[in-house]
C-alpha positions as CSV (number, residue, x, y, z in Angstrom):
1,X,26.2,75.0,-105.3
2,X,22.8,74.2,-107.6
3,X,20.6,76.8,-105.0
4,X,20.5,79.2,-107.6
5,X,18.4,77.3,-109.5
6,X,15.0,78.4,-109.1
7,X,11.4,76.0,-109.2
8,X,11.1,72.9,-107.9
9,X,13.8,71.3,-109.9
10,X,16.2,73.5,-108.7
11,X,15.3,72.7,-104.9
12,X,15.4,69.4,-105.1
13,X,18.5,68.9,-106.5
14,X,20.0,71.5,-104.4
15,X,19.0,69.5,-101.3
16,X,20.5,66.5,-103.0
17,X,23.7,68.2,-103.3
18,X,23.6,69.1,-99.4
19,X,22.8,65.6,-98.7
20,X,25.5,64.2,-100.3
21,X,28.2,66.5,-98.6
22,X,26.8,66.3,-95.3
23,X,27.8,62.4,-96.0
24,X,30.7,62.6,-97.3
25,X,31.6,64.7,-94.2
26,X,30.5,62.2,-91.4
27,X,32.1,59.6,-94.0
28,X,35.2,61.3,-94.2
29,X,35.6,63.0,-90.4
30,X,34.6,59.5,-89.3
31,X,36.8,57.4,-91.1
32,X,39.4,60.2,-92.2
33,X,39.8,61.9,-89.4
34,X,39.6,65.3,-90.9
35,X,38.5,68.5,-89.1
36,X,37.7,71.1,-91.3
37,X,37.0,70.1,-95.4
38,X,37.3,67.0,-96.7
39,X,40.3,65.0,-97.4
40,X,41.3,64.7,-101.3
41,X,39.9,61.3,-101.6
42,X,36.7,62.5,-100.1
43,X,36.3,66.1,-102.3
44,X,37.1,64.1,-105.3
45,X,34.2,62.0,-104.4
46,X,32.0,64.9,-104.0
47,X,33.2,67.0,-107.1
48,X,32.0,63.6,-109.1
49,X,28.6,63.6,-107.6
50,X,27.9,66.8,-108.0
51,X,28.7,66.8,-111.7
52,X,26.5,63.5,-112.2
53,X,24.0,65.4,-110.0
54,X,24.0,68.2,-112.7
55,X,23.8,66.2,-115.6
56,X,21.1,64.3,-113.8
57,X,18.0,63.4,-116.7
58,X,15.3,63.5,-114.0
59,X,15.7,66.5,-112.3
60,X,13.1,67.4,-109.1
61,X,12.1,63.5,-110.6
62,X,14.7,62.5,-109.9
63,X,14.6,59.5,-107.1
64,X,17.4,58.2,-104.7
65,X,20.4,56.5,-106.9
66,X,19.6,52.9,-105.0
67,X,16.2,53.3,-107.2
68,X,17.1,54.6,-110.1
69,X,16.6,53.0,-113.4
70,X,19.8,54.8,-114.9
71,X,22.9,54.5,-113.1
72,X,25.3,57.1,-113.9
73,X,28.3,56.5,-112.3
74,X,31.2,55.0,-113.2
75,X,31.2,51.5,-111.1
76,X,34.1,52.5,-109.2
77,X,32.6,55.7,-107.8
78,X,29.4,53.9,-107.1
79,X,31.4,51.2,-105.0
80,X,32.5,54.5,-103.2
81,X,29.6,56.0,-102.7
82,X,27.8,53.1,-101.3
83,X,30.5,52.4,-98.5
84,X,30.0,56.5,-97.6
85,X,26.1,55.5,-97.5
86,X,26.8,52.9,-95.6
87,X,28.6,54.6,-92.9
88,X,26.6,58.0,-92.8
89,X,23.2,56.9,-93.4
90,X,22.8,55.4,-90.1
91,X,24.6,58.7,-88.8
92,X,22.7,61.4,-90.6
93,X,19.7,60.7,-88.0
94,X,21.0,62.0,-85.4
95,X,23.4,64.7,-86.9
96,X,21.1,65.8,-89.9
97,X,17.4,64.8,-89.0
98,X,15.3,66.3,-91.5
99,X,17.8,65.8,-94.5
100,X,18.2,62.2,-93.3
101,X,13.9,61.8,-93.3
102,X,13.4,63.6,-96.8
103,X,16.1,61.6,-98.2
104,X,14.3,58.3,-96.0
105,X,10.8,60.0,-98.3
106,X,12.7,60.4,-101.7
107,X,13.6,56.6,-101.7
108,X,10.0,55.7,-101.6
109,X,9.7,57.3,-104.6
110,X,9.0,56.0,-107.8
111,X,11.5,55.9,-110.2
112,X,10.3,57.5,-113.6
113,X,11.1,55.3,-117.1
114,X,13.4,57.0,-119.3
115,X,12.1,58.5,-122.1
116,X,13.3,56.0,-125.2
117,X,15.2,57.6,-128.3
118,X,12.6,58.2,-131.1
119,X,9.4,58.5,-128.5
C-alpha cells in the first residue's frame, strides 16, 4: 500500500488506492460472487491500477481518470475499469460514504496541463 508515503502527495494517492479496491471489491463480490479477496480477474485489475497509480505524473494533483488529460491505461484495462465504476460508484454511497464524497470532490477538480518536453 502507498500510505507510507508521507505529505500530501502521499495521502492522496493512498486514498486513491483504497478507493479503487473498495470497487473492485463491491464490483467483484457483486458480480463475482467472491467472499473473502478478489477473484484473479478482479486482483489483476487491481495490481494494474495500482502500478499506473504509482507511476501517476500528477501525484496529490492528480484528478479522477474520467478527467484527466493523460490516460494511462492500456484501452483494455480502461474498458474494465469503467464497467467496475459503473457498478460500484452507485454502491460506494451507501457502503463507503466518505471515500465515495471525496472521490464525488476530486472529480470536480481541475485537471492540471502536462508539462511539455523542453518547457
Amino acid at each position: 500500500m502507498m500510505s507510507s508515503v508521507a505529505g500530501p502527495a502521499g495521502r492522496r494517492m493512498a486514498r486513491e488506492e483504497r478507493t479503487i479496491r473498495a470497487m473492485v471489491a463491491i464490483y467483484c463480490n457483486g458480480l463475482h460472487v467472491r467472499r473473502k479477496a478478489p477473484c484473479e480477474e478482479c486482483s489483476a485489475l487491481l495490481d494494474y491500477a495500482r502500478r499506473r497509480l504509482r507511476l501517476c505524473l500528477f501525484r496529490a494533483d492528480k484528478p479522477t481518470c474520467a478527467n484527466c488529460a493523460v490516460h494511462c491505461y492500456r484501452p483494455d484495462m480502461r474498458k474494465r475499469v469503467r464497467a467496475v465504476m459503473k457498478y460500484a460508484g452507485p454502491r460506494m454511497a451507501y457502503r463507503h460514504p466518505v471515500m465515495a464524497l471525496l472521490h464525488l470532490l476530486d472529480g470536480r477538480r481541475a485537471a492540471p496541463r502536462r508539462a511539455r518536453k523542453g518547457s
